[in-house]
N, C-alpha and C positions, 0 to 999 in steps of 0.2 A: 471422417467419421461424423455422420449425421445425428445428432437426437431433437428432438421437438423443446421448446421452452420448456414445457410443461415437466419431461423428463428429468433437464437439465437442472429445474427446480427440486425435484423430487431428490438428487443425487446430491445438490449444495446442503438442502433440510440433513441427510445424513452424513455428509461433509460434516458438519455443523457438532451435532451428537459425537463424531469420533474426535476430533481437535478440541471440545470442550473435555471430553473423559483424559486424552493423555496429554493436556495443560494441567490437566489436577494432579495429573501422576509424577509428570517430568518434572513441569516449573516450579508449581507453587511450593511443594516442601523444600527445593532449592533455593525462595527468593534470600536476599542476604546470609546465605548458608552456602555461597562454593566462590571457587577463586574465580578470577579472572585473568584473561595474557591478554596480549597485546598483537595482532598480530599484522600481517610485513606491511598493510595500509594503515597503521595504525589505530585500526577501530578495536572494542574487544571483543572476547570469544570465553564462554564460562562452562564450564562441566555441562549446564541444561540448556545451553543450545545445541549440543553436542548430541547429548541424549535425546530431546526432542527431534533433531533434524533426524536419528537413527530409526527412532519410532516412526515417522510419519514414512520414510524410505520404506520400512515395511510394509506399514500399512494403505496408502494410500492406491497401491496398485492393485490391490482386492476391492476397491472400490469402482476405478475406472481407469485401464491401461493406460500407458504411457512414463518413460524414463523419470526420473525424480531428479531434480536440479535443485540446490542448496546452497544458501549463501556460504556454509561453512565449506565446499566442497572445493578443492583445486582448480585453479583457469584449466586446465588438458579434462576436469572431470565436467566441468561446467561447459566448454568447450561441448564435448560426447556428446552431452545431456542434448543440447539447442540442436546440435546437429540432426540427433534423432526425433527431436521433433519438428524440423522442419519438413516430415513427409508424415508425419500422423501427431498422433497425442502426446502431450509430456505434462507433467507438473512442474510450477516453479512453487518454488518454499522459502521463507525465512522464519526457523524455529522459534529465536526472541528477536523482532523488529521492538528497538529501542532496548538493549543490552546494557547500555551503560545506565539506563535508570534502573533495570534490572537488578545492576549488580551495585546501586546505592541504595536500593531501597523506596525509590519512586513508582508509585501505582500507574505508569501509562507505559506499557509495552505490551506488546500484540504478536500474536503468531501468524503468518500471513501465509494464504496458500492460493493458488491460481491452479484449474485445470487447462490448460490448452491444446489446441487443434491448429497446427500448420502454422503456431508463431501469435494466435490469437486468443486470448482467454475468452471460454465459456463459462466460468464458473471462478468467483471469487469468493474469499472467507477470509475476516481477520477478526480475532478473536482478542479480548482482553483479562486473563483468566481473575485476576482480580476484582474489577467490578461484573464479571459474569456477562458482559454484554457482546453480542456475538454479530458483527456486520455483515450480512453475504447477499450474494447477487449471482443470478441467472439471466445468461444473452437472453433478451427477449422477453423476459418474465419477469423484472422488476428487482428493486431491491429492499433488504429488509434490515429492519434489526429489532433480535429476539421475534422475529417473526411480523413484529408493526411496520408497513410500508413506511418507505424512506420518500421525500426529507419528510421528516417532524415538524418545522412549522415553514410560513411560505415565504418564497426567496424574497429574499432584500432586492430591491430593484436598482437604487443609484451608489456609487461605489463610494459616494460620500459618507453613507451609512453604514458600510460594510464593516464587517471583523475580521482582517486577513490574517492566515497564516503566513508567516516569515521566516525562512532560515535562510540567512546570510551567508551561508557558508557557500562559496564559490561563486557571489553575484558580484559582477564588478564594481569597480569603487565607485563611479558616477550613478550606476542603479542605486547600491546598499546607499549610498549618502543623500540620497532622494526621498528613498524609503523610509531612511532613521530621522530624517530632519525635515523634511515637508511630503510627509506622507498624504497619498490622494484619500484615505479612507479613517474608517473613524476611531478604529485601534488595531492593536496586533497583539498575536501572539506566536509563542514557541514551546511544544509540548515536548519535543526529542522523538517522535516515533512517527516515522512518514506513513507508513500506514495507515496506523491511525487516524493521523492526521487528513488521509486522503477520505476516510469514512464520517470524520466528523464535520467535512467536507460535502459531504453523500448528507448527511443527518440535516443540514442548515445551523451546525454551532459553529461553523466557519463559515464565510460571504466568497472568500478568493483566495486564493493562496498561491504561493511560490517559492520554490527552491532551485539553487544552482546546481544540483547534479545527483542524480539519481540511480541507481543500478535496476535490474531488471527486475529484483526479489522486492525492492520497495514499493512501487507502481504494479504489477502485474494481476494483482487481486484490487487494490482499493482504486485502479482507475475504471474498471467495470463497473465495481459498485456506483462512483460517481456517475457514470454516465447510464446507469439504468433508475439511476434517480433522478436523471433529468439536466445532467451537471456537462458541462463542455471544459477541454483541457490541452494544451500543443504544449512545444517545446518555445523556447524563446522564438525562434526566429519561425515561427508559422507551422514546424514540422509538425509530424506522426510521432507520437509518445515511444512506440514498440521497438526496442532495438537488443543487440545480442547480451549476452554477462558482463563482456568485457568491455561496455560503450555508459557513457556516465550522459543520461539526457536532463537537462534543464525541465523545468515544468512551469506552468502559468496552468490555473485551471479556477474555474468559478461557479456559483451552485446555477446560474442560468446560461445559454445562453448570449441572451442580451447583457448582463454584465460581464460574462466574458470577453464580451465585443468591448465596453468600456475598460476592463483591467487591462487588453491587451494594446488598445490606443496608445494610454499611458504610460504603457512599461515600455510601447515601441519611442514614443518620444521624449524616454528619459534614461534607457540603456546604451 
């Protein structure tokens, strides 16, 4: 399925308007107001993801065809979903990307949505219903937030300077004890919400960033966005970011680039 940048823009603008109205509906009168479980990977899962992932299953296919894939949905339903879009369109979704701040009461989670075509997003949006700021991106047409082209100020050049993002979670011991104790850059941080974090990445209030392992619903909107703001991003070992539900990829990714080229020297000669 072919459309023009132009179009593809015109489709994320109203992407944008429906994910901003049923965050207002679903989420926010649920933050600190519903339970949470646990489930079999031990992440959580709360009443308004549940709800939201329901809503957006509706609605998103009156927007632009294609199967709806969900982080809260079953491997056999997640499964379906990749299948059927590996010959045309699908969405991927995560209702609340960053659940567990969600459900303590931390302002940085985000709804994250991807349209794709044949396994490849055209269209990202992740939204943060709390501070109202809405990040989205069209192949070919750039990316925004609240509609001001992205990044906001200009890339950091040497990774000495840089502000990486860090989640340790699944990075081997000689990486993380590199990283935590003679780190190459000049601070770090950890918000909880890869999404997010992948856009404020796209924004320049991150330099570089990286996590051990990723599902498809965290990356499938906010690696577009990076990369139509200008941003480069692989797995550890050189790969393609794109892989199915059930595949956990590593990321390295940086707002240029040329400090890509330097994050990734680094990480090769110290993973």
């Amino acid at each position: 399925m072919h459309l023009s940048p132009q179009t593809l823009l015109a489709h994320a603008r109203t992407l944008e308007e429906l994910v901003r109205s049923l965050a207002h509906e679903e989420v926010l009168p649920r933050c600190r107001q519903t339970e949470s479980a646990r489930k079999s990977d031990g992440s959580l899962c709360t009443e308004a993801d549940l709800a939201m992932q329901r809503r957006l299953g509706e609605e998103l296919p009156k927007l632009l065809p294609g199967a709806v894939l969900g982080e809260e949905m079953t491997p056999d339903e997640q499964a379906h979903c990749w299948g059927e879009g590996s010959k045309g369109s699908m969405w991927c979704i995560d209702p609340i990307d960053g659940t567990t701040n969600f459900a303590n009461g931390i302002p940085f989670f985000g709804v994250s949505v991807a349209w794709m075509v044949e396994h490849e997003s055209r269209i990202g949006l992740v939204h943060n219903p709390v501070t109202g700021e809405s990040f989205y991106a069209a192949r070919g047409a750039g990316a925004f937030l609240n509609g001001e082209p992205l990044p906001l100020r200009p890339h950091c050049e040497t990774l000495a300077d840089a502000v990486a993002g860090v989640d340790f979670k699944r990075i081997g011991p000689r990486l993380g004890d590199d990283l935590a104790v003679r780190p190459p850059y000049y601070s770090q941080r950890n918000f909880g919400s890869s999404a997010l974090e992948w856009c404020f990445l796209a924004a320049g209030r991150l330099d570089v960033y990286i996590h051990g392992g990723q599902k498809l619903w965290d990356y499938a909107a906010g690696h577009l966005i990076l990369a139509e703001a200008g941003g480069a991003c692989a797995t550890f070992d050189g790969g393609t970011l794109m892989a199915g539900p059930d595949v956990k990829r590593s990321v390295i990714a940086a707002t240029s680039p040329a400090l890509f080229a330097q994050w990734r020297n680094w990480i090769g000669n110290h993973g």
